[in-house]
C-alpha positions in Angstrom: 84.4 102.9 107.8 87.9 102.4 107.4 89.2 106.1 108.0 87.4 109.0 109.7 86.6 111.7 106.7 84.5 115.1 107.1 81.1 113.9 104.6 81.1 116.8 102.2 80.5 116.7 98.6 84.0 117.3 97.8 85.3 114.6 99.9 83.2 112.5 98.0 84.1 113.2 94.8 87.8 113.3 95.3 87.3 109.9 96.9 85.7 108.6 93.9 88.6 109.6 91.7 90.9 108.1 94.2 88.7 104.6 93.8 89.3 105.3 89.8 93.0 105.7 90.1 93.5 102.7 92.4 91.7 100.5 90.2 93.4 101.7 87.4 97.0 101.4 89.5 95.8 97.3 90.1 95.2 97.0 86.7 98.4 98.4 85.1 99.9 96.6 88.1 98.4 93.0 87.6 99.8 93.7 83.7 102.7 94.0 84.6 103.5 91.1 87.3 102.2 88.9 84.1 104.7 90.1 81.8 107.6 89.8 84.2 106.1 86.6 85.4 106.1 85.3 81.2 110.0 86.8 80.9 110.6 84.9 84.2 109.7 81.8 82.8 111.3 82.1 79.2 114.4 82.5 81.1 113.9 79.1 83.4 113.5 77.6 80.3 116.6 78.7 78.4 118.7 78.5 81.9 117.5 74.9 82.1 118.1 74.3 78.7 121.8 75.3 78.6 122.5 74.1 82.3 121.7 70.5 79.9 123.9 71.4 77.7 126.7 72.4 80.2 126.8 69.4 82.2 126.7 67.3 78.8 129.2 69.1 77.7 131.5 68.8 81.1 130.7 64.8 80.6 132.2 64.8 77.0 135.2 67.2 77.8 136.0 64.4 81.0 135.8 61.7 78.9 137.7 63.0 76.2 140.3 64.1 78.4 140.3 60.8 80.2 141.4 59.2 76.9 143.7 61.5 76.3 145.0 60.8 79.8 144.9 57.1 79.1 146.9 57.7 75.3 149.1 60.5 76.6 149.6 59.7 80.8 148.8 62.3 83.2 152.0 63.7 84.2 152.7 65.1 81.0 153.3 69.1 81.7 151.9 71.8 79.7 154.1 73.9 77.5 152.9 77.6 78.3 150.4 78.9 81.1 147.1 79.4 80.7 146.4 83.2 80.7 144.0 85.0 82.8 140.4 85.2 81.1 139.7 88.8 80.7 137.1 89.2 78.5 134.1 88.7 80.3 131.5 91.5 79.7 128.3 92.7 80.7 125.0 93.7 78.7 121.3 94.1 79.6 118.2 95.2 78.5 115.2 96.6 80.4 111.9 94.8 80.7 109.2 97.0 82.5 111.7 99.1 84.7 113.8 96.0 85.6 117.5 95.9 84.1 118.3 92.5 83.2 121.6 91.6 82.1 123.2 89.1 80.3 127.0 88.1 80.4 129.1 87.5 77.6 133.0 86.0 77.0 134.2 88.3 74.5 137.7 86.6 74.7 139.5 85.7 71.1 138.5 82.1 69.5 140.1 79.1 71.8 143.6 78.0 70.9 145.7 76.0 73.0 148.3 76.6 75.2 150.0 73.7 75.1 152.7 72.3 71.7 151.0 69.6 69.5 153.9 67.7 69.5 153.4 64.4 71.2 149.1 65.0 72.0 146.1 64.1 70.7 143.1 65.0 69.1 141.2 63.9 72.1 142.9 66.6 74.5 142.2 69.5 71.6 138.4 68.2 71.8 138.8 68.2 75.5 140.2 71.5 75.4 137.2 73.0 72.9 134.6 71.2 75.5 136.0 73.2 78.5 136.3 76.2 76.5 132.6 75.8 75.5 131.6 75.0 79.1 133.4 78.8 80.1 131.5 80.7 77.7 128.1 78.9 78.4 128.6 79.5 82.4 129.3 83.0 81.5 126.0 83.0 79.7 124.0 81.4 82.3 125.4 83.7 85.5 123.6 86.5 83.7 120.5 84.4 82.9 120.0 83.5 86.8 120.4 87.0 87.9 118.3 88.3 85.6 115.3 85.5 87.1 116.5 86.7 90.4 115.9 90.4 89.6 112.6 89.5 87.8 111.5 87.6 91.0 112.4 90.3 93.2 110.4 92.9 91.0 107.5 90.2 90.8 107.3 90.2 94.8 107.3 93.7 95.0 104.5 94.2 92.4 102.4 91.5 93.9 103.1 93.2 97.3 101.7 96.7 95.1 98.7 95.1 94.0 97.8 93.3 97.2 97.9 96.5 98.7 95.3 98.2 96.4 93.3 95.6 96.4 92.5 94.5 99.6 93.5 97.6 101.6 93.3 101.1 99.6 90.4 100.0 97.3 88.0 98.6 100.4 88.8 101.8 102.6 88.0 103.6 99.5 84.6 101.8 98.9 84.0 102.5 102.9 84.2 105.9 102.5 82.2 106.3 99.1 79.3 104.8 101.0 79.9 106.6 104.2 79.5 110.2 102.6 77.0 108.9 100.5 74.6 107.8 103.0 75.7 110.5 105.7 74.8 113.2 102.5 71.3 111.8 101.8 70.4 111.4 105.2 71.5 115.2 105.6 69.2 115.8 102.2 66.4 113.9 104.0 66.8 115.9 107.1 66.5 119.0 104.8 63.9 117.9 103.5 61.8 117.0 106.1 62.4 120.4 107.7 61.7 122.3 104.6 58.6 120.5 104.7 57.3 121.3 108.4 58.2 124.5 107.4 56.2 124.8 104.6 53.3 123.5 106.8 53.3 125.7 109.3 53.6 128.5 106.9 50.5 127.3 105.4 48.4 127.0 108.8 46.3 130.5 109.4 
């Protein structure tokens, strides 16, 4: 027996309900941890897929700039500063209680700080790479966080379930059966007295 509990009828009814409910909690639990665990993965996926396309984008960008390098030289200075990036936002959505958000670059369409007198189309496609490399990290910081949120919440479920299942739901079971046999050996008792009763009722 896993707990000491008084055997009455009542006990062992509200037991039995308790059983129900913590089945029912494993089940809606279990569901759960798989539909995080199928997000979770969708999300490896895609932040596989554009970490791909980030570092093939970072090679062209370097090798278009180093032409442009080679047709232009490197000490060439820029005619304007590049501006601070402020247009970085935030949005998320919710997936079985767990807010996952996803980050976007919101900034205007890229256009160059620098004159196009004396450069190259190599350096504007070098410039476009980078500027595509920005926006895509800014989508994948989001991605990761949200697989590190769904992990988290996949732990803790896991850690849920485990729980029910091999701790409240045996204790449970150990109870059912202890009322259960402590009633009917009570009901045995009864009626084994009822019945020496009876006979010695019936003896003249």
């Amino acid at each position: 027996m896993a707990q000491q509990i008084f055997p009455t009828k009542g006990n062992l009814i509200a037991c039995k309900k308790n059983l129900s409910l913590a089945k029912l909690g494993f089940d809606l639990l279990d569901r759960k941890r798989n539909v995080l665990m199928r997000e979770m993965m969708k999300l490896i996926d895609e932040a596989a897929a554009m970490q791909t396309e980030i570092g093939d984008t970072f090679t062209r960008a370097y090798e278009a700039l180093q032409r442009a390098n080679i047709a232009l030289g490197i000490d060439r200075q820029l005619e304007s500063p590049v501006t601070e990036e402020k247009g970085f936002s935030v949005t998320g959505h919710s997936i079985m209680g767990v807010d996952l958000p996803r980050g976007h670059l919101d900034s205007p369409p890229p256009h160059p700080y620098y004159g196009f007198w004396g450069t190259s189309s190599q350096l504007d496609y070098a410039y476009l790479c980078f500027d595509r490399v920005k926006r895509l990290c800014a989508e994948l910081a989001g991605i990761e966080n949200s697989v590190y949120r769904l992990a988290t919440a996949i732990k803790r479920t896991q850690r849920r379930a485990n729980m029910l299942e091999n701790v409240v739901v045996p204790r449970l079971d150990g109870n059912i059966r202890f009322i259960s046999s402590t009633l009917e050996e009570h009901e045995r008792e009864e009626f084994t007295r009822m019945k020496v009763i009876k006979r010695q009722k019936a003896q003249p």
